[in-house]
N, C-alpha and C positions, 0 to 999 in steps of 0.2 A: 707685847702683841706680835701678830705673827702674820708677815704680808705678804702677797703672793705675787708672783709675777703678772702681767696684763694677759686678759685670755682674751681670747676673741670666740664670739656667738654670733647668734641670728641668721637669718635666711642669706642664701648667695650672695641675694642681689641689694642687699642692703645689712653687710655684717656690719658689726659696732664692737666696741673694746670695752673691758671692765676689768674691777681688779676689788678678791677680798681682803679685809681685814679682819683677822680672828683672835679674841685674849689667848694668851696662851695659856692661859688655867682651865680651856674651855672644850672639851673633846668634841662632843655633838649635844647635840637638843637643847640650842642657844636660841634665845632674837637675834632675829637680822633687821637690819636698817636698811633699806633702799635708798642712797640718793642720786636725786635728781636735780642736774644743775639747769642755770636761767639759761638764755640765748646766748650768752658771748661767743665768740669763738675760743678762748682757751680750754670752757669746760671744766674737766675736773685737775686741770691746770694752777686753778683758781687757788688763791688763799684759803677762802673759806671751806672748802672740803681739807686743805693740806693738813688746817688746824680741827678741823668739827670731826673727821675720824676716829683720832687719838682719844679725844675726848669720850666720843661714846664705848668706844674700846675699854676704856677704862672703869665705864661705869658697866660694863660687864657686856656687852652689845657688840656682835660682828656685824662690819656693815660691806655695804656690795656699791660699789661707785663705779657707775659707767658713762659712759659718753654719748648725747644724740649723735645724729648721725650730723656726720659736715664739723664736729666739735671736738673741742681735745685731740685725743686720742682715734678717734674713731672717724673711719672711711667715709668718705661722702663731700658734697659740695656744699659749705657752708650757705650759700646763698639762696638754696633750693629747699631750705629747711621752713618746715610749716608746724600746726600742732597737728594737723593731721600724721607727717608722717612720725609726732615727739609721741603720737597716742601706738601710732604700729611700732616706734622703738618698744615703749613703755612694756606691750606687750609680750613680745620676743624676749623680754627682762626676764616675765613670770613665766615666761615657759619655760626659759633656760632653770631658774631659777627651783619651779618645780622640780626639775630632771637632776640636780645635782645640788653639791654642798651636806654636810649634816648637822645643819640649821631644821630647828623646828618648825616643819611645813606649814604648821598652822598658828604661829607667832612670828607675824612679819610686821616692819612699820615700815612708814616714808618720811621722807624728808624733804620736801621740795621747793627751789628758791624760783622768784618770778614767773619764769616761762615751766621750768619744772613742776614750780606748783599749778599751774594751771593743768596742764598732764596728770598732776597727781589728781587734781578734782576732776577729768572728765575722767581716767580711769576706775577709780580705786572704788567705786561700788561694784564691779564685775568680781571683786577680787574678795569673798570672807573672810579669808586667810588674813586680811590686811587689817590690823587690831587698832591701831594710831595712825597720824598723820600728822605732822609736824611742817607747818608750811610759814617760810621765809617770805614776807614779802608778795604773795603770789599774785600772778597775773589772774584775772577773770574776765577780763572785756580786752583784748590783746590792742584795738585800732585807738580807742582811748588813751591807753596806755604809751602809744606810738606817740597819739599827736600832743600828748602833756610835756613827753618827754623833748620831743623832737621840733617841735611848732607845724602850726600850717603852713606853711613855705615850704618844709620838706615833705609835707604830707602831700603838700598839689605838686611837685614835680614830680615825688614819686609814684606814683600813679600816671600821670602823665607819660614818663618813662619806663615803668613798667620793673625798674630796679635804683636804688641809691647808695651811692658808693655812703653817702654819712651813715645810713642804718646797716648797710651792708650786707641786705636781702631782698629777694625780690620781692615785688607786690602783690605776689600771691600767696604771699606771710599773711597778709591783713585781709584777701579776698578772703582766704581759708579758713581763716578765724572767725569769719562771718557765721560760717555753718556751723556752730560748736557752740552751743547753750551751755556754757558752765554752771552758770546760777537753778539750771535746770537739775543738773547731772548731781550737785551737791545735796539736793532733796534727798536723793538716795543712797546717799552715803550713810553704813550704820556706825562704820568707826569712829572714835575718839579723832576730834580734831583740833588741833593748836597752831593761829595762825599770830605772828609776832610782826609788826610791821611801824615803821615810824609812820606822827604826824604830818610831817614835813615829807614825803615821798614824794620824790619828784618825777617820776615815772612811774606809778601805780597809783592811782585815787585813793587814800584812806577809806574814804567813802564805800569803794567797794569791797572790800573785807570789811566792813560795819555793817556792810547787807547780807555777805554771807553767812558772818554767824545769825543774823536771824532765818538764813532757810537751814543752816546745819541742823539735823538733827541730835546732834552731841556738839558742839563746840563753843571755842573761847577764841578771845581776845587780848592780846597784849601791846597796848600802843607804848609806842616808846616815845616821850616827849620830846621833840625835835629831831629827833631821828630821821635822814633820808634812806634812799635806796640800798647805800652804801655803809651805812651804821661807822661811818669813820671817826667821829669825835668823840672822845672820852672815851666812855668804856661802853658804848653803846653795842656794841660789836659780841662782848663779853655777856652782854646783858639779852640779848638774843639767842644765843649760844647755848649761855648757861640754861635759858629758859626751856629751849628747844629738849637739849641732852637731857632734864631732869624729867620734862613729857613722856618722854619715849623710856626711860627707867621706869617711872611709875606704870607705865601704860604696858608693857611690854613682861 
């Protein structure tokens, strides 16, 4: 495979970083994978994009991994970060994305973990071009997901304070989130969807990816038994992975 240095796109006042990966048996008129990592601050720093590239690379897929803004690689103030502005990155993606590369325009998927997937479901119906959707774990009610994760204790001082150094954002991550129907937005999704997420998630309600696939129009489910957020025990990790990579081959 054939990797390219980090480029920088998007508007002035809010660039962001990406970087593709391309088979090298593959000239043009490939799929592309788009991912989109969760909230952390490393980004595509992370293990799981280091490992989940190669992977799809190999099953024949260039993918484009970029950074929200405040994340990884990419400029901005991690704490200032909303889905509002993960929806204006997301966007800035498909323009760039449009304008270059020779990837087939209208064979693209997503791959999106937590807070990416939740981007990827308020996006990815503006977008036809977007054939599959491979979603990690994803968020869909982001204040839920806060106070599972986090408890009430830091749910009342944060708010209270207006920022928490333990979440590491301000509280207008959870105002913002307010205005963003996802379980709305996924109605209108026509693409292929594949959403893999453990029982045991201790930061995302199982519950709520069990409700999504019933408004998806196309999609599945993959619970992994015992599995957290983190898929770190056994090979659960693997089992995600491999589920995700094989979606996006068939689908793609």
């Amino acid at each position: 495979m054939a990797n390219s240095e980090l480029i920088e796109f998007g508007p002035r006042d809010r660039r962001l970083m990406g970087s593709w990966t391309i088979p090298t048996d593959r000239d043009s008129n490939y799929p592309l994978v788009i991912l989109a990592t969760g909230d952390g601050p490393s980004g595509s720093k992370g293990q799981t994009w280091q490992q989940l590239v190669p992977r799809l690379t190999a099953a024949g897929m260039a993918t484009f991994l970029f950074d929200f803004s405040g994340l990884g690689h990419s400029p901005g103030v991690y704490r200032d970060l909303t889905l509002s502005i993960g929806c204006e990155n997301f966007r800035s993606v498909m323009k760039y994305l449009k304008r270059n590369g020779s990837h087939d325009k209208k064979r693209l998927g997503v791959i999106g973990a937590s807070y990416g997937g939740n981007v990827a479901l308020l996006e990815a119906a503006n977008y036809p071009q977007i054939k599959a959707i491979g979603l990690k774990s994803p968020s869909s009610f982001l204040p839920e997901g806060y106070q599972l994760q986090y408890g009430e204790g830091v749910m009342k001082a944060w708010g209270e304070e207006g920022y928490s150094e333990v979440v590491g954002l301000n509280y207008s991550a959870v105002i913002d989130s307010l205005l963003h129907n996802t379980f709305a937005a996924a109605t209108k999704i026509r693409a292929k969807v594949r959403i893999v997420q453990g029982d045991a998630d201790s930061a995302v309600p199982i519950r709520h990816s069990r409700d999504l696939v019933r408004l998806l129009p196309d999609g599945s489910l993959l619970e992994i038994e015992g599995a957290d957020h983190w898929y770190a025990n056994g090979d659960e990790w693997d089992r995600m992975a491999d589920d995700l990579v094989a979606f996006m081959a068939g689908n793609l």
